[in-house]
RODO-2510 file (C-alpha; in nm, 4 decimals, decimal comma):
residues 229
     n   res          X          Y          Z
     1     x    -1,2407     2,8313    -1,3552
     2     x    -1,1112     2,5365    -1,5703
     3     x    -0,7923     2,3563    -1,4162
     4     x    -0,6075     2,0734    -1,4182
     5     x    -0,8332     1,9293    -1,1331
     6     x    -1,1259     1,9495    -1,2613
     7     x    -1,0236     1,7840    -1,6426
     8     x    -0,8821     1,5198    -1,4303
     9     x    -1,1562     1,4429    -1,2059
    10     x    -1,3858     1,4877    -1,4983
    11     x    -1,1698     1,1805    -1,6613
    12     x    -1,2372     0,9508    -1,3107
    13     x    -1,6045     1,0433    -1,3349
    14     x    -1,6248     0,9015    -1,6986
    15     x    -1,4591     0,5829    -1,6107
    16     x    -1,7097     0,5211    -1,3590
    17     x    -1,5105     0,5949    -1,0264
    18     x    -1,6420     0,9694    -0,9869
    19     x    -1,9882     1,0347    -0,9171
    20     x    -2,2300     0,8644    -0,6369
    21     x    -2,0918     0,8893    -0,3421
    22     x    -1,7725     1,0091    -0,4533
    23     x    -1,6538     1,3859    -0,4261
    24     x    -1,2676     1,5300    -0,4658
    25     x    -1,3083     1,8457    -0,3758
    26     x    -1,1569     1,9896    -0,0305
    27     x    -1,3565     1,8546     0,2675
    28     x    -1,5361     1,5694     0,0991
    29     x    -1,5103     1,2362     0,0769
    30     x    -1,6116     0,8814     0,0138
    31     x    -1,8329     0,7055     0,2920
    32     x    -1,6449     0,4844     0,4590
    33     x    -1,7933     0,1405     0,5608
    34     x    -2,0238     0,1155     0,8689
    35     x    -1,9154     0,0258     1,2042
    36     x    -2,0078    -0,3038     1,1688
    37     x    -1,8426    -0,3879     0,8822
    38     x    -1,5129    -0,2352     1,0141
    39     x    -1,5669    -0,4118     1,3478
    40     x    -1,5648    -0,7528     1,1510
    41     x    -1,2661    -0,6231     0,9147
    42     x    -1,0721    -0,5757     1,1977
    43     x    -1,1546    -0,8720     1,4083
    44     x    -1,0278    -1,0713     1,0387
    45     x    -0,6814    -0,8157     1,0808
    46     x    -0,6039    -0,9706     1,4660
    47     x    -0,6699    -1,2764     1,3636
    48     x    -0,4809    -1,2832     1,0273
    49     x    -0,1564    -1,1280     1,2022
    50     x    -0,1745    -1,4147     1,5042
    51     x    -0,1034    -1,6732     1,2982
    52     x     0,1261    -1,4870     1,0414
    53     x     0,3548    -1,4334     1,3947
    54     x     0,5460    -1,7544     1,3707
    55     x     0,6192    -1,7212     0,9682
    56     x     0,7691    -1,3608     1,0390
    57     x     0,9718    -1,4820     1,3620
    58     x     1,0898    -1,7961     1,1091
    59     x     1,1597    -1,5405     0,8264
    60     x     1,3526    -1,3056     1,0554
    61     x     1,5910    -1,5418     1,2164
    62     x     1,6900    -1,6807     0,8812
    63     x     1,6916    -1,3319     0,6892
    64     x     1,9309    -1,2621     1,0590
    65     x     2,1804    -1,5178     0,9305
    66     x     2,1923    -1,4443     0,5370
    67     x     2,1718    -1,0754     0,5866
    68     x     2,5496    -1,0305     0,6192
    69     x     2,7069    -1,1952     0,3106
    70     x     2,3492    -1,1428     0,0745
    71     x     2,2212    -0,8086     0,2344
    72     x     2,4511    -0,6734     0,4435
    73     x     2,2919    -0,4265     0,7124
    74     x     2,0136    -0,3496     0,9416
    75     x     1,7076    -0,6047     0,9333
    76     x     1,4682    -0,4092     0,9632
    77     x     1,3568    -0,0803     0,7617
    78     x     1,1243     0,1563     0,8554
    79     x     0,9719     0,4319     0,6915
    80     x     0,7055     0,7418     0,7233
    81     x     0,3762     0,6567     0,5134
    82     x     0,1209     0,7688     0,4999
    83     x    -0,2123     0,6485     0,6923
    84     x    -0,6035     0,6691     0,7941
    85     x    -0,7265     1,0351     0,7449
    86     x    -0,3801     1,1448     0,6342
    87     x    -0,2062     1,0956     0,9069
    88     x     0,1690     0,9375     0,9353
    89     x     0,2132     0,6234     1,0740
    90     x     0,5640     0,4383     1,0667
    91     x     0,5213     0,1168     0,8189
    92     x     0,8240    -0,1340     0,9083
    93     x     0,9407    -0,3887     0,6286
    94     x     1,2613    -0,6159     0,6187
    95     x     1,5238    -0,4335     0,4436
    96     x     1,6177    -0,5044     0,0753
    97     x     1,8002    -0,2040    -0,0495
    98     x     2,1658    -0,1209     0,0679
    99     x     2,0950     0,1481     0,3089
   100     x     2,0978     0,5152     0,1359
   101     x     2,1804     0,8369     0,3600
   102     x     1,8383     0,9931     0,3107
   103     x     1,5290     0,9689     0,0558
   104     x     1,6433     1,1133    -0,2260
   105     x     1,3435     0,9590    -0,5044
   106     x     1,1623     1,1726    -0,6253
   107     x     0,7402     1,1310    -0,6673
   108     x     0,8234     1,0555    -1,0239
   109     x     1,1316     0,8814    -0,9865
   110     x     1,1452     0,5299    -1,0684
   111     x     1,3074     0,2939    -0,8048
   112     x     1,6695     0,2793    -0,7327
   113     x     1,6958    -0,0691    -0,8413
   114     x     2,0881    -0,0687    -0,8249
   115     x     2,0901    -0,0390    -0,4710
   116     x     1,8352    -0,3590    -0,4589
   117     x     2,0830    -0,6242    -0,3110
   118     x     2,0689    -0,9731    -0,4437
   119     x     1,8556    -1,1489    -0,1804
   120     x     1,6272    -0,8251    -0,1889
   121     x     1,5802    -0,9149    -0,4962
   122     x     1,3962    -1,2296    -0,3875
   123     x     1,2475    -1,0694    -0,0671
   124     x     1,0650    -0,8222    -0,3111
   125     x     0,9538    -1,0923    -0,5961
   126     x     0,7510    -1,2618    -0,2986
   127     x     0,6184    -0,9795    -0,0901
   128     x     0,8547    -1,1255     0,1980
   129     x     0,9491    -0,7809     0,2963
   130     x     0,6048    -0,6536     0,3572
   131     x     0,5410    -0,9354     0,6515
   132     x     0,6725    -0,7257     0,9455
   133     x     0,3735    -0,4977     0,8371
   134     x     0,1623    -0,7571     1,0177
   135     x     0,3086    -0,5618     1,3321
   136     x     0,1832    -0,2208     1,1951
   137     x    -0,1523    -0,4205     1,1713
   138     x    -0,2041    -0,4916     1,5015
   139     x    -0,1083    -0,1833     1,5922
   140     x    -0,3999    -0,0811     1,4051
   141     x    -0,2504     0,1573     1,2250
   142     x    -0,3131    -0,0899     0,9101
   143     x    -0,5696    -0,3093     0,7854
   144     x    -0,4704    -0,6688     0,6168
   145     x    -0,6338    -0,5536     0,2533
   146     x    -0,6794    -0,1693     0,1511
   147     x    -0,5208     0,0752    -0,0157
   148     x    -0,1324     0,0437    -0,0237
   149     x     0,0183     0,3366     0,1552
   150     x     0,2923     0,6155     0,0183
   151     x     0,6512     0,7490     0,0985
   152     x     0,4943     1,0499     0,3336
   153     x     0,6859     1,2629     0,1461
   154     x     0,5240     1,1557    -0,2004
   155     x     0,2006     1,0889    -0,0650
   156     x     0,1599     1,4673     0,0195
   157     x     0,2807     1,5603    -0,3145
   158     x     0,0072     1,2941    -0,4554
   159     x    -0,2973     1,4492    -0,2123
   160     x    -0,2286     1,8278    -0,4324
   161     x    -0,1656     1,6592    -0,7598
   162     x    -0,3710     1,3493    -0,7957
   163     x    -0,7704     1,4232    -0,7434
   164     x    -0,9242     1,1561    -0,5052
   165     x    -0,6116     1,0769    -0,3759
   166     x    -0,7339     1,2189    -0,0283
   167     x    -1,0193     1,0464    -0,0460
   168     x    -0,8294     0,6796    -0,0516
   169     x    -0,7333     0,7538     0,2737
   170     x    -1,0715     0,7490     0,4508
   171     x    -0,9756     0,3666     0,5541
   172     x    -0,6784     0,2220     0,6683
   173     x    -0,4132     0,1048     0,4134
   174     x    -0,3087    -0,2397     0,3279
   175     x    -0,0722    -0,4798     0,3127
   176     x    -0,2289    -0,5733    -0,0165
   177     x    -0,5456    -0,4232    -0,1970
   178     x    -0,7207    -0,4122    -0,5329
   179     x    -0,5246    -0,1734    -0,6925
   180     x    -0,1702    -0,4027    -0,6015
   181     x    -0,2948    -0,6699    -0,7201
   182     x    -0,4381    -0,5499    -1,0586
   183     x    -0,1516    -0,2983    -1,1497
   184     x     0,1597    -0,4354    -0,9594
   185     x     0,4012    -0,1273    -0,8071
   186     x     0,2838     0,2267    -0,9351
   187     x     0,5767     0,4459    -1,0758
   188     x     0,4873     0,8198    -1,0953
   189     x     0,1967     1,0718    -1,0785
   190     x     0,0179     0,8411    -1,3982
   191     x     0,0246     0,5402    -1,2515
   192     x    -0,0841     0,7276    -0,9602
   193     x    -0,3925     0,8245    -1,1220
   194     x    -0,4679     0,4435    -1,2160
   195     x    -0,4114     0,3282    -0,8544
   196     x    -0,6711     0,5850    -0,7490
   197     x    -0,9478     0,4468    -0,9415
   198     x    -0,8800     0,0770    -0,8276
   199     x    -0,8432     0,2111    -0,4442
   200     x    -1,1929     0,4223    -0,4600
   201     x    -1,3918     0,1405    -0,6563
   202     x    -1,2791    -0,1052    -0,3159
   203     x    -1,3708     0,1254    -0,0880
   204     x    -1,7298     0,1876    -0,2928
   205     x    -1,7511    -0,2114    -0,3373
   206     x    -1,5997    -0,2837    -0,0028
   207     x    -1,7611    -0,6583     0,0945
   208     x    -1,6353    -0,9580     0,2234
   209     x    -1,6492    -1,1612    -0,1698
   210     x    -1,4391    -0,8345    -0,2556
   211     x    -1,2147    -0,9372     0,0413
   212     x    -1,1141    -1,2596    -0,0528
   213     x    -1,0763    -1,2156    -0,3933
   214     x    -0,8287    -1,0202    -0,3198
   215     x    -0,6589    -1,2455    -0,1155
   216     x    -0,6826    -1,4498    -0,3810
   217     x    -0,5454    -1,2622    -0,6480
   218     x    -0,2187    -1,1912    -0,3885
   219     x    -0,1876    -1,5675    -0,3648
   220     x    -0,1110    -1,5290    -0,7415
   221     x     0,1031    -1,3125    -0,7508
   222     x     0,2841    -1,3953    -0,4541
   223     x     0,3368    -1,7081    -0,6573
   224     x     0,4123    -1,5306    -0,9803
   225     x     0,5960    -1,2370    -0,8762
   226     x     0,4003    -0,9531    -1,0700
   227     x     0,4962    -0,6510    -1,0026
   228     x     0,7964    -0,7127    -0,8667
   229     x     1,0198    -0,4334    -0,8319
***
């Protein structure tokens, strides 16, 4: 039977992310890296998140004293994301929305950029809010570069809807990865799609040159602000 699957996946197969080692259907997936490889990945996430400590303690105490005239509310935001093997973990950021009574955005929705207070504004232009995920890091319930992980919520929507969008999830997510730095913030099931095919070519390619290009290419647009949203 022809669906909407299969036309899809047939699409990520001719832009050279299907095939291989790569398989959508239910109980596949893509090999993950060897034990090795993650041993050293994580041994580069401890390390990373030690010395980003200080910056975040720094960042807190001064977000602490700004927060009530510029972003009035609770520091800290957390949220259920999705994780490793599909699994929810809780990701923690520093706030930068005025706080909403539940999560009412839809997968397709775009963001709710009017309730995006003024110094969230700038917390979001340079990734500032993402540093407390350093904690969800050595927790190891992230890694410092992989795929970026999804509103749970949205993310289970994405695993029926989106074909390999399981399969991303075979490694830990990250606080920054190919497909954030190549395509910024991903709106919707389309962009969805896009972010797939960066997130299975790193996992495919996964190396240490991959690695720190990617760290790289954040330093940019840390500095730049793409994709800020």
């Amino acid at each position: 039977m022809n669906t909407k699957f299969d036309s899809a996946l047939a699409t990520l197969s001719f832009i050279g992310v299907g095939g291989g080692q790569l398989s959508v259907g239910p109980g596949h997936s893509v090999a993950p890296p060897g034990a090795f490889a993650l041993a050293c990945k994580r041994a580069c996430d401890i390390a990373a998140s030690i010395i980003a400590i200080p910056f975040i303690v720094v960042a807190g105490v001064f977000l602490a004293a700004l927060n009530p005239v510029w972003n009035p509310g609770p520091l800290l935001y957390r949220q259920t994301r999705m994780g490793k093997d599909c699994k929810p973990f809780t990701a923690i950021k520093f706030r930068s929305m005025r706080c909403a009574g539940g999560q009412s955005r839809g997968p397709g929705d775009p963001v709710e950029k009017h309730r995006i207070t003024p110094l969230g504004r700038f917390l979001r232009r340079n990734r500032i809010d993402e540093l407390p995920q350093f904690f969800n890091i050595i927790r190891g319930e992230m890694s410092l570069i992989g795929p970026r992980p999804d509103f749970w919520e949205h993310a289970v929507h994405f695993v029926d809807s989106v074909p390999g969008y399981r399969e991303r999830h075979v490694v830990k997510p990250g606080l920054t990865g190919l497909a954030q730095v190549h395509l910024g913030y991903a709106e919707g099931v389309e962009a969805t799609f896009r972010k797939v095919r960066h997130d299975l070519d790193y996992i495919r390619r996964m190396r240490p040159s991959l690695e720190l290009a990617i760290l790289w290419r954040t330093v940019v647009v840390v500095t730049t602000g793409f994709g800020a949203r």
